[in-house]
C-alpha positions as CSV (number, residue, x, y, z in Angstrom):
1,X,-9.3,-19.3,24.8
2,X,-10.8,-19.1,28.1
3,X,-7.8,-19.1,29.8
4,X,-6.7,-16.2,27.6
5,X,-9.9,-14.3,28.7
6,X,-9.7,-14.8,32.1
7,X,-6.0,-13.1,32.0
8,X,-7.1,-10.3,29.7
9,X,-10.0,-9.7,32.5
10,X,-7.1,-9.8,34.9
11,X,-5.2,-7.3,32.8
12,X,-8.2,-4.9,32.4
13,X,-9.3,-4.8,35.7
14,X,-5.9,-4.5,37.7
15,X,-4.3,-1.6,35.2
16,X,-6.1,1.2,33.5
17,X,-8.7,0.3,31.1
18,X,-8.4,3.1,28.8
19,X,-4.5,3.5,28.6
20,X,-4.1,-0.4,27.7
21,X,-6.7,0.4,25.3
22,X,-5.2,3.2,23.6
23,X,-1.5,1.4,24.0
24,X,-2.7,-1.4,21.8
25,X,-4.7,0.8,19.4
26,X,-1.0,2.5,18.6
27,X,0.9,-0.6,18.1
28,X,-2.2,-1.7,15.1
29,X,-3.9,-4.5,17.5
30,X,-7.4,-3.3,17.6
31,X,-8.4,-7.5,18.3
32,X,-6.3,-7.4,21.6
33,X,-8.2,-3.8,22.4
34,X,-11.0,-5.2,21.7
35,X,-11.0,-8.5,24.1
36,X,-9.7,-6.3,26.7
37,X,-13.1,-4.4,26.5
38,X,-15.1,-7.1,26.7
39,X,-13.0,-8.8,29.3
40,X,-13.3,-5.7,31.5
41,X,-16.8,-5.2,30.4
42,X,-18.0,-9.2,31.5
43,X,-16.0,-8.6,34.8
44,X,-17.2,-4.8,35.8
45,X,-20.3,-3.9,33.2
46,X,-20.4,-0.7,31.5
47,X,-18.9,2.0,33.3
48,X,-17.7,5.5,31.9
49,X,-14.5,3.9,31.5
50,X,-15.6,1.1,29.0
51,X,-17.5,3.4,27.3
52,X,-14.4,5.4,26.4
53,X,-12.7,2.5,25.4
54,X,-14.8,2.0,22.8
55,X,-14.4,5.5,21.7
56,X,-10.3,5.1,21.3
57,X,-12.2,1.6,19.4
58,X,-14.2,3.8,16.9
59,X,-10.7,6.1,16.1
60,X,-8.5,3.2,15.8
61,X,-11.0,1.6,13.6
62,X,-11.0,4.8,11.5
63,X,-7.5,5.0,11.4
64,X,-7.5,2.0,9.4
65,X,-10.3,3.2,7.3
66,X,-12.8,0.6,8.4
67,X,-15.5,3.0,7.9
68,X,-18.1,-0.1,8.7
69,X,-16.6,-0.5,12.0
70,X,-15.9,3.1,12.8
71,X,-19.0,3.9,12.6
72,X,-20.4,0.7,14.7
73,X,-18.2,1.4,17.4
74,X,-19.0,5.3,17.4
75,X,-22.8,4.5,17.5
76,X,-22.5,2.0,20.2
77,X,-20.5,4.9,22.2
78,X,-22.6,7.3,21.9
79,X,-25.6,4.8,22.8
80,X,-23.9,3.8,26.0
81,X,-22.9,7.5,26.6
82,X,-26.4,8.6,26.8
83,X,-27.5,5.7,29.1
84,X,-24.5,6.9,31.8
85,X,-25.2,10.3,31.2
86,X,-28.4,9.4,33.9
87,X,-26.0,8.8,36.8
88,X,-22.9,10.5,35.5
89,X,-23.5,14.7,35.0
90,X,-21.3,15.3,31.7
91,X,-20.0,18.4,33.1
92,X,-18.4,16.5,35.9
93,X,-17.4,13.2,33.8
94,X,-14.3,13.2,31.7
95,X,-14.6,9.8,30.2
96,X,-17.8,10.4,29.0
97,X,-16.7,13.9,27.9
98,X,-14.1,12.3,25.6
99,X,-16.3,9.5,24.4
100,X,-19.7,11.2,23.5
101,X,-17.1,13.6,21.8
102,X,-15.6,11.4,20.0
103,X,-18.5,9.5,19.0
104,X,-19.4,12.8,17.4
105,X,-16.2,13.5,15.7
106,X,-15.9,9.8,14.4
107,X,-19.4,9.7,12.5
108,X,-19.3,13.2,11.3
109,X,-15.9,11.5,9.7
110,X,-17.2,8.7,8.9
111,X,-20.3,10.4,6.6
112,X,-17.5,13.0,5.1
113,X,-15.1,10.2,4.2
114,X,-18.1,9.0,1.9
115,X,-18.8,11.7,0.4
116,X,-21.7,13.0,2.6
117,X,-20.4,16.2,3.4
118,X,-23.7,18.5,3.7
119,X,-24.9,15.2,5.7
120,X,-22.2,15.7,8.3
121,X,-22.1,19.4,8.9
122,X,-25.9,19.0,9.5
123,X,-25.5,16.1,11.5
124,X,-22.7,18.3,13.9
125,X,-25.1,21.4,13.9
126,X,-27.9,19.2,15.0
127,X,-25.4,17.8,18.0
128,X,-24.4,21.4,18.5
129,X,-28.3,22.5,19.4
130,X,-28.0,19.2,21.7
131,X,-24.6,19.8,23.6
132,X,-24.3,23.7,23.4
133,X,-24.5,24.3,27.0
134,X,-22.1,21.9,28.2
135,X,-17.8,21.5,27.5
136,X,-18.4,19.3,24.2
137,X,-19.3,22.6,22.4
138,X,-15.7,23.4,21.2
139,X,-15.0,20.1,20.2
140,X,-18.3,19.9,18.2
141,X,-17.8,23.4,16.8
142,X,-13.9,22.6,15.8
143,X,-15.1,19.2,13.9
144,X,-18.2,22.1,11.6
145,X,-15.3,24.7,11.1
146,X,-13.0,22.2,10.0
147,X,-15.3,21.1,7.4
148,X,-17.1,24.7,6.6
149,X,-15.2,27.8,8.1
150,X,-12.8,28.5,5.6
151,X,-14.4,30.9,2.7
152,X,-16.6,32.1,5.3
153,X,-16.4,35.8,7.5
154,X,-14.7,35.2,10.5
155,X,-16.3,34.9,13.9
156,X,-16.0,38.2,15.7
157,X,-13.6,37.9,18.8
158,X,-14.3,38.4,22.4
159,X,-12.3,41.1,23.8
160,X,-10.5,42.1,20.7
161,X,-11.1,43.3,17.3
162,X,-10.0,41.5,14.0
163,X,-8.4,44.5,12.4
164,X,-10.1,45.5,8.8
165,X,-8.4,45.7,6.2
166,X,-5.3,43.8,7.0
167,X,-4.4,39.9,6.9
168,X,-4.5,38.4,10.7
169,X,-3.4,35.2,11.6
170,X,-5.3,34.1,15.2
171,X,-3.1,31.4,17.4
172,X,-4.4,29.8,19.8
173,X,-3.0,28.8,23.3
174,X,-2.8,27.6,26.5
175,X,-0.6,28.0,29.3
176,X,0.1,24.2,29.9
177,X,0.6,23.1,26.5
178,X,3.6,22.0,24.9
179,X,3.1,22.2,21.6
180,X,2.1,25.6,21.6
181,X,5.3,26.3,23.2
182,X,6.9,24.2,20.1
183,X,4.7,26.0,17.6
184,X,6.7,29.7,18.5
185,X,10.0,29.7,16.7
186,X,8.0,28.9,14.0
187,X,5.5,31.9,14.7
188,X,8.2,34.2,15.4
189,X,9.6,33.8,11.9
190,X,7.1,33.7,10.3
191,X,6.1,37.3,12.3
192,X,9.4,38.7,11.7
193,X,8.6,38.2,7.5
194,X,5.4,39.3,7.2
195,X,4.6,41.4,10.1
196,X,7.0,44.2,8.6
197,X,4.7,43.7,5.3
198,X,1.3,43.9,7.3
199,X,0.7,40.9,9.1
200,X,-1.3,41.3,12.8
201,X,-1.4,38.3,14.7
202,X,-3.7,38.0,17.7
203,X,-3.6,35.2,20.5
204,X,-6.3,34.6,22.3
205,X,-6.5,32.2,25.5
206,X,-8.7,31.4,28.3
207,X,-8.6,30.2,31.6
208,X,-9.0,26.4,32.6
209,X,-8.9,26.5,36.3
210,X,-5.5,25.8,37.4
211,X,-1.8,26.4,37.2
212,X,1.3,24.8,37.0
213,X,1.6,21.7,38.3
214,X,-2.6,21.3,37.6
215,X,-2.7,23.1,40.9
216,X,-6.6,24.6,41.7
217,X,-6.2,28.3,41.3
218,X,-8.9,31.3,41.4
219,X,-9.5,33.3,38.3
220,X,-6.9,36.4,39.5
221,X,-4.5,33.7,40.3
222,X,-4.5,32.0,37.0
223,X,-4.7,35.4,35.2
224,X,-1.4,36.2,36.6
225,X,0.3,32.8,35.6
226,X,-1.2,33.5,31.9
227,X,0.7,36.7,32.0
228,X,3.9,35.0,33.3
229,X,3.9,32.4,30.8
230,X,3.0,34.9,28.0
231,X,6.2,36.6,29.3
232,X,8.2,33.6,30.0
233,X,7.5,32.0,26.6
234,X,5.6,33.8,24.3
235,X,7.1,37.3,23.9
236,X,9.1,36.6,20.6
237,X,5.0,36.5,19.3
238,X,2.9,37.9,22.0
239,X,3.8,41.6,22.2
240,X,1.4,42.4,24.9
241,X,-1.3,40.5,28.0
242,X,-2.9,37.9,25.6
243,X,-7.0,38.1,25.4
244,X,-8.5,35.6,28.0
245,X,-12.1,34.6,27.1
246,X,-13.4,30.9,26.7
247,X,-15.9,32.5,24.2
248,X,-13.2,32.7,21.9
249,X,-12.3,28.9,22.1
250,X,-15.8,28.1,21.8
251,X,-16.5,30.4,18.8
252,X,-13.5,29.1,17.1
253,X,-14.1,25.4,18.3
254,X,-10.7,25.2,20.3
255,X,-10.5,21.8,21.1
256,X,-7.4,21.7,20.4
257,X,-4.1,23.4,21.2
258,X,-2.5,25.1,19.3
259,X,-5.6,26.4,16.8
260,X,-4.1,28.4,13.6
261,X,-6.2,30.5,11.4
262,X,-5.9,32.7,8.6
263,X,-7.4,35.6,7.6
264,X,-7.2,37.7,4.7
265,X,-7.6,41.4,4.2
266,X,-11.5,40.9,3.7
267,X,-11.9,39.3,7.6
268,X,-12.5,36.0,5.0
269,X,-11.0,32.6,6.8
270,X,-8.2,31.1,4.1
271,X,-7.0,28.7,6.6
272,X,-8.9,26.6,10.0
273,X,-6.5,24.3,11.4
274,X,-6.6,22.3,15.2
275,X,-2.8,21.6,15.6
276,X,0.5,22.3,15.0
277,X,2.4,23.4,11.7
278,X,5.8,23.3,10.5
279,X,7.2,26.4,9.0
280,X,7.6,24.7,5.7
281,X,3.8,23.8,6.0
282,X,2.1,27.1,7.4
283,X,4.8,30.1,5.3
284,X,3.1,29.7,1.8
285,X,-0.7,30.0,3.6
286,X,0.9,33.0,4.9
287,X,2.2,34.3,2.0
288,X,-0.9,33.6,-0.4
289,X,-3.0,36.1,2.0
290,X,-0.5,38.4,0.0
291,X,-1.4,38.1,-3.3
């Protein structure tokens, strides 16, 4: 066993921590994931890096609805997230982004899965007071909306107005994302059957710094490449410039790319959802804002 350990230590400290983590998570072998971390963790301490680890440890464990541990490993991230937040700025940190994240996101699941729904949403608003003012804001918004949003008014939009009056669906985007891309012959026939009856869509974005190729680029310059891919990609959907604002994505909790919602004629959300939809999944939410 101590032979083993040694080479797991090996392992974990010559290759990425976090991908061998999340590599043995997929294939089901949360024990392996686990030595790894403590293998890594004996040889280097805590660093952001372990501390993520045991983020991807609190998701696998959730995954396999072992609410117990789920919820051991997400309060043991977020524990060691708030002791390397003293040396590591969270602004500047992307492991520690991800991990206090999804510490969050995992015991906000956790409480819903048993039933403690009210508990949850509270428990996220009370993080969203905490971690308003820095990047986790959208992911800690996305987790309240998906539990509370629909049945409500919609959040007003930056930079646009959600037309009265008439069913909108919003869709969410960004410029390097694939599945957004993968998400549009689906949006463009679902616009070329219910636009004709009233349907508006609107699709906001917002700028992230860079451009193809994750190249550092200035505001103007990344304003134009939105407008290229728009035009490139997106014109079956996106009739005209799409409106840029990152207080859309943080109203709306866009964590996630692509973000769908529906709203009906009332500016009442029928549909929140982080991710993409098939036609066959997203055409009879479409249709009931018809009825």
């Amino acid at each position: 066993m101590k032979f083993l350990f040694f080479l797991l230590a090996i392992a974990a400290s010559a290759a990425n921590l976090v991908d061998n983590v999340r590599e043995s998570i997929a294939r089901a072998d949360l024990p392996r994931a686990a030595e790894m971390i403590r293998a890594y963790r004996a040889s280097k301490g805590v660093t952001p890096e372990t501390v993520e680890a045991l983020s991807w440890m609190a998701r696998g464990e959730l995954a396999q609805k072992n609410l117990v541990q789920a919820d051991k490993y997400a309060q043991e991230t977020y524990k060691l997230s708030l002791e390397q937040l003293k040396t590591h700025p969270l602004a500047h940190d992307a492991n520690l982004q991800i991990a206090l994240g999804s510490a969050i996101e995992v015991e906000a699941t956790v409480l819903t899965t048993r039933g403690q729904r009210a508990e949850a949403i509270a428990y996220l608003e009370d993080q969203l007071k905490t971690y308003y003012a820095t990047p986790l804001r959208p992911r800690i918004q996305k987790n309240i909306n998906v539990l509370s949003l629909e049945g409500k008014r919609a959040p007003a939009l930056d930079r646009v107005a959600i037309p009265a009056g008439k069913p909108v669906m919003l869709f969410f985007w960004a410029h390097w994302c694939g599945d957004c891309k993968y998400e549009i012959p689906i949006l463009a026939h679902i616009k070329a059957e219910f636009a004709p009856k009233g349907l508006v869509f609107i699709a906001p974005t917002q700028k992230y710094g860079y451009v193809a190729g994750g190249v550092d680029a200035p505001p103007e310059v990344e304003l134009r490449y939105i407008e290229q891919v728009r035009q490139q990609y997106y014109g079956a959907v996106i009739d005209a410039p799409a409106p840029v604002s990152e207080e859309n994505f943080n109203r709306y909790g866009v964590s996630t790319s692509p973000t769908l919602v529906l709203i009906d004629r009332n500016g009442i959300v029928k549909m929140y959802h982080p991710g993409a939809l098939t036609y066959e999944e997203l055409r009879p939410r479409v249709e009931a804002l018809f009825k």
